[in-house]
N, C-alpha and C positions, 0 to 999 in steps of 0.2 A: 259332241266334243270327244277327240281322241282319249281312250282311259286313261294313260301318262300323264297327260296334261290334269286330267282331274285328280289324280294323286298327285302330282307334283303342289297344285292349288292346296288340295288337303293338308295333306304335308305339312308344306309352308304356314299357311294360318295356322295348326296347332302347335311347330315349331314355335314361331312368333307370338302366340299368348303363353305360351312356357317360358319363352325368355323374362316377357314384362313380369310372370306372377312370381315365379320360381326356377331362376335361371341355372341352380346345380342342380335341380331335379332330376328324375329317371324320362319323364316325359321331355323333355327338351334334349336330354344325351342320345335319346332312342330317335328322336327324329333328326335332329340335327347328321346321324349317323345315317340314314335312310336319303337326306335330297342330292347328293348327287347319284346315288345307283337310278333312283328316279327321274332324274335330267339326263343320266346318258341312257335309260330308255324311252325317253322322250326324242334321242337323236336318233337313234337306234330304228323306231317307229316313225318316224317322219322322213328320212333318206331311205334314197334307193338303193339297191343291192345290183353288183355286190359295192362295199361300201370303198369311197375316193379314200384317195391318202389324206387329202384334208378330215374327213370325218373320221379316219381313223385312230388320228395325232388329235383328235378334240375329246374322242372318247378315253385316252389312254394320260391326257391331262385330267379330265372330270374323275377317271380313278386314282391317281396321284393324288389330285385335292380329296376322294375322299381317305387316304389315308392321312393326309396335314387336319381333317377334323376328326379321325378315328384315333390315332398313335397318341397323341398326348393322354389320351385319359387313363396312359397306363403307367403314367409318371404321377408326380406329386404336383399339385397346384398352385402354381406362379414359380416353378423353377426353372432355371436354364434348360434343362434335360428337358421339361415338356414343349419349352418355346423354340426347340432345337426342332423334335420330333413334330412340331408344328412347321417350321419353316422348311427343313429340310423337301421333305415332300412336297410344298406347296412351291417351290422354287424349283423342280423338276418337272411340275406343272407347268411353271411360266415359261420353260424352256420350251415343253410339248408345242405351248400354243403358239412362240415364238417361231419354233418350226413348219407349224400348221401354217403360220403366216406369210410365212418371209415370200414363197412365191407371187405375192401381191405388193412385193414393195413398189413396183415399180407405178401402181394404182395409189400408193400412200403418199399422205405428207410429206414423207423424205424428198419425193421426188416432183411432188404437185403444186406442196403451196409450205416449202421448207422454211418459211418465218413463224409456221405455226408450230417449231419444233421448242419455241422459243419457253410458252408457256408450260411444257410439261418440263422439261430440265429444270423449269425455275420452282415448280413443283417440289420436283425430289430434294432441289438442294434446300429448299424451306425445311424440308421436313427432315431431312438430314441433321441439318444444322438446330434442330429443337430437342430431336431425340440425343446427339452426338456425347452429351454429357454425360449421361448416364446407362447406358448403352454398355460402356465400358470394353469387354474383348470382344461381344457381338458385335461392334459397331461395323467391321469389313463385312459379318455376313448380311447384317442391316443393307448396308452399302451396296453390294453382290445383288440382293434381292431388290433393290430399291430398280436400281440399272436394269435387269433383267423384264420385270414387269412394266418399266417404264419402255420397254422396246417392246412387249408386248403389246401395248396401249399403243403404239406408235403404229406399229405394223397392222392391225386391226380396221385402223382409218382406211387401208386398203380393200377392206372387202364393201363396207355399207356403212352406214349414218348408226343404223342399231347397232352394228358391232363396236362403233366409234363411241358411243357413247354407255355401251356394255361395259368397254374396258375401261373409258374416267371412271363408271361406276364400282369396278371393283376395285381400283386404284383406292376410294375413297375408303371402301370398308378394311385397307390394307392400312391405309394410312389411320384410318378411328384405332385400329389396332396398337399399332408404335408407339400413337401417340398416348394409349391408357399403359402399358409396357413398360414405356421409358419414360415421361413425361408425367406420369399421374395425371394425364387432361382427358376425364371424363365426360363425357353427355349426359342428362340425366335418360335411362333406360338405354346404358350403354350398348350393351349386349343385345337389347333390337333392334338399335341400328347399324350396329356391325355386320347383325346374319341381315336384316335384309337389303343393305347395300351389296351383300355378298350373293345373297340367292339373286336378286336382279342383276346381277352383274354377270353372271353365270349365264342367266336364261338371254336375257338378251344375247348374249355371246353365242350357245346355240342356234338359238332363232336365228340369228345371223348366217350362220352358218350351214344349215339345214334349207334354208331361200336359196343360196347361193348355188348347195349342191345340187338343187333339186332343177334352178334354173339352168346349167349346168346340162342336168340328163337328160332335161326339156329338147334342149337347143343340138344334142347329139342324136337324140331321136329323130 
């Protein structure tokens, strides 16, 4: 097994028993701050050189998100200012990957089987309309990001079945998020299953995308 992939596993599992024991710990800030440099050298080491525009725009979102996990922890916790420094970057992401995408729209939903656009807009307006009240002047960048990532998820269906279901997956840890935020609706061991809807959502999302290029250089060879 390639060495990325084994660090990235590591990682992850002691990410993830740091959340359930001691989620403001040093061990869980240290790692949490460590999986994506580890998932873009996981892409990094699984695509060919020199690298596509698609793996470039996925690597350049994977450092974007890890700035939306790294920048808050330099604010105060549970303020606007760190949920800002959180979103911001992580919605420069969703653009990244939105861009990575869009060349596959014409392989996506939009264009193959558009009644299924049906279930994600009804999605976001759910969740829209839960968070909306307390939200308050966030609410447009709420909105902004909700839109964004939801074109994300859409465009994605374009490449593969992993990526399609990559991106409901981070949908969902975006959505656990909003909803503890704005909403006070926790899960119990919220915070595990935020990172690892988030870390699956991620890797899938890779995986997806590393098959693709790889079939890609296959097929040009």
């Amino acid at each position: 097994m390639p060495a990325a992939l084994v660090t990235l596993a590591v990682v992850t599992l002691v990410h993830l028993v740091a959340q359930a024991s001691s989620p403001d710990g040093v061990v869980a800030d240290l790692t949490q701050v460590l999986l994506m440099p580890v998932l873009a050298w996981t892409l990094i080491t699984s695509t060919p050189n020199p690298k596509s525009r698609l793996v470039r725009l996925v690597l350049l979102a994977l450092t974007l998100s890890w700035l939306g996990d790294t920048l808050p922890r330099f604010a105060k916790d549970g303020s606007d200012l760190g949920f800002v420094l959180m979103l911001g970057p992580f919605l420069l992401a969703q653009l990244a990957y939105v861009a990575a995408f869009l060349p596959f729209v014409s392989r996506s939903i939009v264009r193959t089987r558009p009644l299924l656009l049906a279930p994600y807009a009804l999605a976001l307006a759910v969740l829209v309309a839960v968070v909306a009240g307390d939200a308050g002047a966030l609410l447009p960048a709420v909105i902004l990001y909700g839109v964004t990532i939801l074109a994300m998820a859409v465009l994605a269906t374009g490449i593969d079945t992993v990526a399609t279901v990559g991106a409901i997956v981070f949908l969902v840890s975006d959505a656990l998020i909003a909803l503890s935020a704005f909403a006070g609706l926790d899960l119990p061991l919220h915070g595990v299953w935020v990172m690892l809807t988030y870390i699956a959502g991620q890797t899938l999302l890779v995986t997806a995308v590393a098959h693709h290029d790889r079939a890609v250089a296959a097929r040009r060879a």
